[in-house]
C-alpha positions as CSV (number, residue, x, y, z in Angstrom):
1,X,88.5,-24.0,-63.8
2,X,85.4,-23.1,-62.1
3,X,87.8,-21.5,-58.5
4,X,89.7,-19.6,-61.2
5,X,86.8,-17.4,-62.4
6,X,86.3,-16.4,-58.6
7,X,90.0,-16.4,-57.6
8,X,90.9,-13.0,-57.0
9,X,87.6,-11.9,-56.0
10,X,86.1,-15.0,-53.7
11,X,88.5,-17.0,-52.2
12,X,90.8,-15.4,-49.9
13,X,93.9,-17.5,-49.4
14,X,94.1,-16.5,-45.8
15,X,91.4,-18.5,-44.7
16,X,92.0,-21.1,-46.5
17,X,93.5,-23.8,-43.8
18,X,91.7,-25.8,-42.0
19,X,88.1,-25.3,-43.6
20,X,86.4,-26.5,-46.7
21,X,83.4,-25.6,-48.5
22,X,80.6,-27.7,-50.4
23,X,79.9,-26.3,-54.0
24,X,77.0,-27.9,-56.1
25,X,77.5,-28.5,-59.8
26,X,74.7,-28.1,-61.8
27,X,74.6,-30.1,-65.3
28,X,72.6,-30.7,-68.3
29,X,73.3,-33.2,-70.5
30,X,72.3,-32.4,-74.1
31,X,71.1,-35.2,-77.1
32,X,74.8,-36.3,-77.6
33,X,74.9,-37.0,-73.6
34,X,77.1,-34.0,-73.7
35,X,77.5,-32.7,-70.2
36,X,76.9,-29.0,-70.1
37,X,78.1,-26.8,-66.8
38,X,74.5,-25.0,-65.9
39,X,76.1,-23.0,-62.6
40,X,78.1,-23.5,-59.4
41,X,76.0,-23.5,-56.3
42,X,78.0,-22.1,-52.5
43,X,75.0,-23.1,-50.8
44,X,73.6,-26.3,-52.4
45,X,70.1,-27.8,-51.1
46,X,71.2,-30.8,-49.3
47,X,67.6,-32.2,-48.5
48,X,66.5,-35.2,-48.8
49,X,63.4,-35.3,-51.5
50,X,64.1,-39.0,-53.0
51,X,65.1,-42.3,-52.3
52,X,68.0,-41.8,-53.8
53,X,69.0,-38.9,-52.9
54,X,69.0,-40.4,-49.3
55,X,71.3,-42.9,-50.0
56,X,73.8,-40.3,-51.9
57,X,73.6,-37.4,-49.7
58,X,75.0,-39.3,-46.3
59,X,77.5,-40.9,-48.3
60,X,78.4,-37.6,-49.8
61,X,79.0,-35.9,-46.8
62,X,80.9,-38.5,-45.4
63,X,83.4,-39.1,-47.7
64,X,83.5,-34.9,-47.7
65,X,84.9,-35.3,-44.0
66,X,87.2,-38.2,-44.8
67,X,89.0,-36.4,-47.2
68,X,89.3,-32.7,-45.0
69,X,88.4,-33.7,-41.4
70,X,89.6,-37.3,-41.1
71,X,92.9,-36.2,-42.8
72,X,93.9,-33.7,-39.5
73,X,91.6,-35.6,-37.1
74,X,91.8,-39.7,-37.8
75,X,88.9,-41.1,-36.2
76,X,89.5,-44.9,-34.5
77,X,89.1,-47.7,-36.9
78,X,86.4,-48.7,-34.9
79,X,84.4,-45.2,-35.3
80,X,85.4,-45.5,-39.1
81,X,83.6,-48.7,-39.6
82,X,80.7,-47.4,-37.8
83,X,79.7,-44.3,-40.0
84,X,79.7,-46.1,-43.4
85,X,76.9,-45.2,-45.5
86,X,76.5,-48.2,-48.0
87,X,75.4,-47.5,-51.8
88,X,74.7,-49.9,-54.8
89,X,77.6,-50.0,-56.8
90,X,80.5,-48.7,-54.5
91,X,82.6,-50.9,-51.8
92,X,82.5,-49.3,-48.5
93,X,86.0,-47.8,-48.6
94,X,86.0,-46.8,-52.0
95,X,85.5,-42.5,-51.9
96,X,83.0,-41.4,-54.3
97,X,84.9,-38.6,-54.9
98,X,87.4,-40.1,-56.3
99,X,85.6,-42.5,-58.4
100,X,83.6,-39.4,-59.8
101,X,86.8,-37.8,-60.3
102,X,88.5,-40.7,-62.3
103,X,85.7,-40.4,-64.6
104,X,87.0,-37.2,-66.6
């Protein structure tokens, strides 16, 4: 819903092959642990300011390149294995995308 608002003005579908952007979502969650859509960030702050935010932001941008990169470019299974970024909770071939996804 969020791409709609900026369809006809942001996103030119000429240059749309071949290239991918990161957006960052910004949430609150209110006293009902209702999510609430704060704003849409094109340049998100990828640093690395806690511990856990350095084990989410590697994975993160890996599984961003297995799902644009990889899918035009495989890499060897052997350079596969070695780029995993382990976190608590998710298998190594399980996309966090996805998982986040099927939480809707």
């Amino acid at each position: 819903m969020t791409f709609k608002c900026v369809e006809s003005v942001k996103l030119n579908p000429n240059f749309k092959k071949h290239t991918f952007e990161i957006f960052g979502y910004d949430f609150m969650i209110d006293e009902k642990l209702k999510p609430w859509l704060i704003e849409v960030n094109t340049n998100p702050c990828l640093d690395v300011t806690s511990k856990l935010l350095g084990s989410y932001l590697p994975r993160m941008i890996n599984d961003a390149f297995k799902i644009t990169l990889d899918v035009n470019f495989p890499a060897p299974e052997e350079a596969e294995k070695a780029t995993e970024f382990p976190v608590e909770g998710y298998k190594d071939n399980e996309n966090m995308f996805q998982h986040l996804y099927s939480l809707k």
